[in-house]
C-alpha positions in Angstrom: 26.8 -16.6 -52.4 26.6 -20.4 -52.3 23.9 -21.7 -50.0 26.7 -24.0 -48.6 28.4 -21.6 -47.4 25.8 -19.4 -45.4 26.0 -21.2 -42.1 29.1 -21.5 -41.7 29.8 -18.0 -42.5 27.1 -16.8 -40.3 28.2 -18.6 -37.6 32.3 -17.1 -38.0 30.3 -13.7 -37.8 28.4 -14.5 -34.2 31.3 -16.1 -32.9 33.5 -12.7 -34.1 31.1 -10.4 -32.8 30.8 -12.4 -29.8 34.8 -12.5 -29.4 35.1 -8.4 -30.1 32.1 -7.3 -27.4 33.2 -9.7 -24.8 36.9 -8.4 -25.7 36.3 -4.4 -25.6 33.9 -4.8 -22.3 36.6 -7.2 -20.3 39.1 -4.4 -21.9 36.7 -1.8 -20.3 35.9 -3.1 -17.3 39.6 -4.2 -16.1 40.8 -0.6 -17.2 37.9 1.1 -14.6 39.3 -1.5 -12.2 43.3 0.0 -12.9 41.7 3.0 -12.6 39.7 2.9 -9.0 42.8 1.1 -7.8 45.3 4.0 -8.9 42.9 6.6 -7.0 42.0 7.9 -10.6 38.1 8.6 -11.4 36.5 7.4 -14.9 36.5 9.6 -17.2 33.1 9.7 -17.8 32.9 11.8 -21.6 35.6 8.9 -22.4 33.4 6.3 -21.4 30.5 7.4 -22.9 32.6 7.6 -26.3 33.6 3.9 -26.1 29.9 3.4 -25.5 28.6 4.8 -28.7 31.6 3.1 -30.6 30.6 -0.7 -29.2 26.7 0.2 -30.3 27.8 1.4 -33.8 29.8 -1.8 -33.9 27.3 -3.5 -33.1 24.7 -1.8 -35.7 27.6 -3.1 -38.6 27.0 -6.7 -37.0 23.2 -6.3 -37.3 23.6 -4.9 -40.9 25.9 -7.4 -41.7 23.9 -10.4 -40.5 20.6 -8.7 -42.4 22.6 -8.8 -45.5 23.3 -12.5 -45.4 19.9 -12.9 -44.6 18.3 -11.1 -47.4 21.1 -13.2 -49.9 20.1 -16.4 -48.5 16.4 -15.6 -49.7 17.5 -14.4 -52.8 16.2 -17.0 -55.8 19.5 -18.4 -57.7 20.5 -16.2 -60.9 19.5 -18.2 -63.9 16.5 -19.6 -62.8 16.3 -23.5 -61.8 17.0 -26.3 -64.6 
């Protein structure tokens, strides 16, 4: 990967990440709101589901943002001229 392009590419990824969170936990929370509203309870084994799948989501950022990392210390192939 082009050194060039590591910034900006890191940056798309926070701001993605950023978007998808903020997105599932407004989703979340206006759903529990429907939800207390309607006289219905949480489902709390649902809940915890949606949980788990924001922190795995959230591992694949961290993994992804290590891998551009690790390829932004990498030397150039070839060597320097």
């Amino acid at each position: 990967m082009a050194p060039e392009y590591f910034f900006p590419l890191l940056g798309m990824m926070f701001a993605l990440s950023w978007g998808v969170i903020g997105t599932v936990r407004w989703y979340l929370k206006e759903r529990m709101r429907s939800q207390q509203q309607a006289g219905a309870g949480v489902d709390p084994e649902r809940l915890g589901a949606l949980e788990a799948r924001i922190m795995e989501l959230e591992e694949r950022i961290d993994f992804a943002e290590r891998l551009i990392a690790q390829e932004r210390e990498r030397p150039p192939l070839g060597g320097a001229h």
